[in-house]
C-alpha positions in Angstrom: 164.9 154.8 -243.6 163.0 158.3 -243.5 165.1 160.9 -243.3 162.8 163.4 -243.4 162.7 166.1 -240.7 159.4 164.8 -239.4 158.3 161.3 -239.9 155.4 160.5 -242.7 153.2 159.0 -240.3 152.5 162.2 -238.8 151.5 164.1 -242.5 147.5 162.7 -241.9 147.5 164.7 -238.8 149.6 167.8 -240.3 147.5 168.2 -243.1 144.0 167.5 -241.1 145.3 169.9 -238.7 145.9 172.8 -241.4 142.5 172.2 -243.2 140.5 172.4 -239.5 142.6 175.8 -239.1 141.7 177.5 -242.2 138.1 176.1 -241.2 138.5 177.2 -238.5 140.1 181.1 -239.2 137.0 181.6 -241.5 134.4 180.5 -238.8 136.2 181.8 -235.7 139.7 182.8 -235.6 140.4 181.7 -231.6 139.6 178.3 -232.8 142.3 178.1 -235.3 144.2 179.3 -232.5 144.1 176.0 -230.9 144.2 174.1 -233.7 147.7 175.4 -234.7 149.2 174.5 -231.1 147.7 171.5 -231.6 149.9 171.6 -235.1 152.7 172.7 -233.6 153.1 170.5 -230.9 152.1 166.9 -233.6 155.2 168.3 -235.4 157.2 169.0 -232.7 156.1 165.1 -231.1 157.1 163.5 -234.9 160.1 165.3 -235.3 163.0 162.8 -236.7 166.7 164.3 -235.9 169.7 162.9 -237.9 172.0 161.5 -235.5 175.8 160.6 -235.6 176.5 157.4 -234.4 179.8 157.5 -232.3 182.7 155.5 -233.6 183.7 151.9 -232.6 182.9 148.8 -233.9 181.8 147.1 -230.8 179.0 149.3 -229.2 175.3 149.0 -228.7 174.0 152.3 -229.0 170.8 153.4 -227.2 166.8 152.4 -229.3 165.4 155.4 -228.1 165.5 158.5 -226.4 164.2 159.1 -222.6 165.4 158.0 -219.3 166.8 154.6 -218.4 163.7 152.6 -216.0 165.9 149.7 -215.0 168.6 147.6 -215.8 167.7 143.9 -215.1 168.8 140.3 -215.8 165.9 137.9 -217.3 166.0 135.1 -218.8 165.0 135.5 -222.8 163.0 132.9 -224.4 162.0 133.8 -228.0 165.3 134.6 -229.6 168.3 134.8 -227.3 167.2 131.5 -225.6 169.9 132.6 -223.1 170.1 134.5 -219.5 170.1 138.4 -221.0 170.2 141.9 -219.6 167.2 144.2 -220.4 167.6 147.8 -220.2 163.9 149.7 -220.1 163.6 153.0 -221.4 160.6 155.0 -220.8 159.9 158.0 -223.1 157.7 160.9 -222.5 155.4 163.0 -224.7 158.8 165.7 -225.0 161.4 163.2 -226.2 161.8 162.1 -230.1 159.8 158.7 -230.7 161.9 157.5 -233.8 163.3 154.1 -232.8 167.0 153.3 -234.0 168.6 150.3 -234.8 171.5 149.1 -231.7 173.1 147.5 -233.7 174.3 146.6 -237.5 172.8 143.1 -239.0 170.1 141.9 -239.8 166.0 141.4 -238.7 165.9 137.7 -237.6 162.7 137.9 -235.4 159.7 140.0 -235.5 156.7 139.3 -233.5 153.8 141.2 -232.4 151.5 141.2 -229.1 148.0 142.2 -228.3 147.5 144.0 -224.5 146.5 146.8 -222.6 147.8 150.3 -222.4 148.9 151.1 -219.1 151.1 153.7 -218.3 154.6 153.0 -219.9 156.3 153.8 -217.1 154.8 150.9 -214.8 157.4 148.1 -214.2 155.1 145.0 -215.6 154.0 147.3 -218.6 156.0 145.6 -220.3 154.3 142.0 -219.7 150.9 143.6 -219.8 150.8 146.0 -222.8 150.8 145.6 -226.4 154.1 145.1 -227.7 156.4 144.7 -231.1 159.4 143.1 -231.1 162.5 142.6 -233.5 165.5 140.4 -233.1 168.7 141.6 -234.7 171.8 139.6 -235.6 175.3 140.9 -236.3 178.4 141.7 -234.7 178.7 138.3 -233.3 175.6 138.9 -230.9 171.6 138.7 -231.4 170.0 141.6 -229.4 165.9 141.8 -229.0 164.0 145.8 -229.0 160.7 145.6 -227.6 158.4 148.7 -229.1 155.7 149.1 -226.1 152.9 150.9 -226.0 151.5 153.4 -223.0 148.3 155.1 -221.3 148.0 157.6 -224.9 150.6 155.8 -226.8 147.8 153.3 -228.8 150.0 152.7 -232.1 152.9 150.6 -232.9 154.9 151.8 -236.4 157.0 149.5 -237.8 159.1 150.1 -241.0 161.3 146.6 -241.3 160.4 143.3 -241.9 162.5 139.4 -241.2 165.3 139.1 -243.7 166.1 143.0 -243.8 169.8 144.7 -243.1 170.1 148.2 -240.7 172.9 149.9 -240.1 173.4 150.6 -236.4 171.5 154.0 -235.8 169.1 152.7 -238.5 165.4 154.4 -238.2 163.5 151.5 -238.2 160.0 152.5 -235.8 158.6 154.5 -234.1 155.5 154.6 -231.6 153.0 157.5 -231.2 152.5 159.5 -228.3 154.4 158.4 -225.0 155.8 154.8 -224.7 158.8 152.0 -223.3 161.4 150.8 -225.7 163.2 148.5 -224.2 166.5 146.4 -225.9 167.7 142.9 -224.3 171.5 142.1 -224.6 173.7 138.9 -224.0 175.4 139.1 -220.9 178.8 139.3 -222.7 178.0 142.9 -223.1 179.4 145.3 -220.5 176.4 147.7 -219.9 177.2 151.7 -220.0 173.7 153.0 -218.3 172.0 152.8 -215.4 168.4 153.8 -214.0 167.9 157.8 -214.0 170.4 158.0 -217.1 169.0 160.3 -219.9 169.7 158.6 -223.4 169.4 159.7 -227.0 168.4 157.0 -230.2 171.6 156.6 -232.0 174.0 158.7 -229.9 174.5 157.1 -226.6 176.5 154.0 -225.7 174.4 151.7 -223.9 177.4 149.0 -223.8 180.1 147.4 -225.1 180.6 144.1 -226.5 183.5 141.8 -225.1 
């Protein structure tokens, strides 16, 4: 989904942002000045790389891009039903917000939470703060992505719906302006990361199923 080079839900701000320039230019041109960093950087925040998936049929590749939080076994209720391991990413306002798909199968859980918005890279942010969720089956497994929202991130995006196929690497989210993605995995997976690991959305192994 999308493969433009900057994802649509930022074209409201692009296109505001241009009109208050020229506004701007004609009333005071050190204005516009602002306005255009201001441009600069909404494009820069939105951008949406194509990314090669590496090879293998048994991987789970990373959500998102940012820096591995913690790697932690829980005990997942709504879809695994199952002792799982969940890997928390935290991404800041520098890294690409374009969630990926971990997997290839299909959406077999979707749900949605109200909460608060503190600071994504809090450890019970993720019980705390508003929160979307899929659940993907395929490949013999059912993994979980939690979307979750931070101190400026305030909006969720959501492009898939229950019932829908995506191809591992698949765009299928994103969330605006700092955030947590996190992804939950049976235990049967043998986990590649660990905390302070860098990752990038569709390129990096986060494990491999046995």
């Amino acid at each position: 989904m999308q493969n433009l080079p900057v994802a649509k839900d930022a074209f409201l701000y692009i296109i505001s942002l241009i009109i208050v320039s020229i506004i701007f230019y004609l009333i005071y041109i050190p204005l516009s000045i602002i306005s255009l960093v201001l441009l600069a950087f909404v494009i820069f925040f939105f951008r949406n790389p194509s990314r090669k998936v590496p090879e293998g049929s048994n991987l789970v590749v990373s959500p998102a891009d940012g820096r591995v939080m913690s790697v932690s076994e829980i005990y997942e209720p709504s879809f695994l039903n199952s002792r799982a391991i969940k890997v928390t990413i935290f991404l800041s306002v520098f890294n690409v917000h374009i969630n990926r798909s971990p997997i290839s199968g299909t959406v077999k859980y979707a749900a949605y939470r109200e909460g608060k918005f503190l600071p994504a890279f809090k450890t019970h942010a993720s019980e705390i703060n508003e929160r979307n969720t899929i659940g993907i089956e395929g490949n013999g497994i059912k993994v979980l992505v939690h979307q979750i929202t931070g101190l400026i991130a305030r909006r969720i995006v959501c492009w898939v719906k229950e019932g829908q196929q995506l191809d591992i690497g698949e765009r299928f989210g994103l969330i605006k302006f700092g955030s947590c993605t996190e992804i939950v995995l049976p235990l049967n997976i043998e986990i590649k990361v660990k905390p302070g690991d860098k990752v990038k959305g569709a390129k990096s192994v986060i494990g491999v199923i046995n």
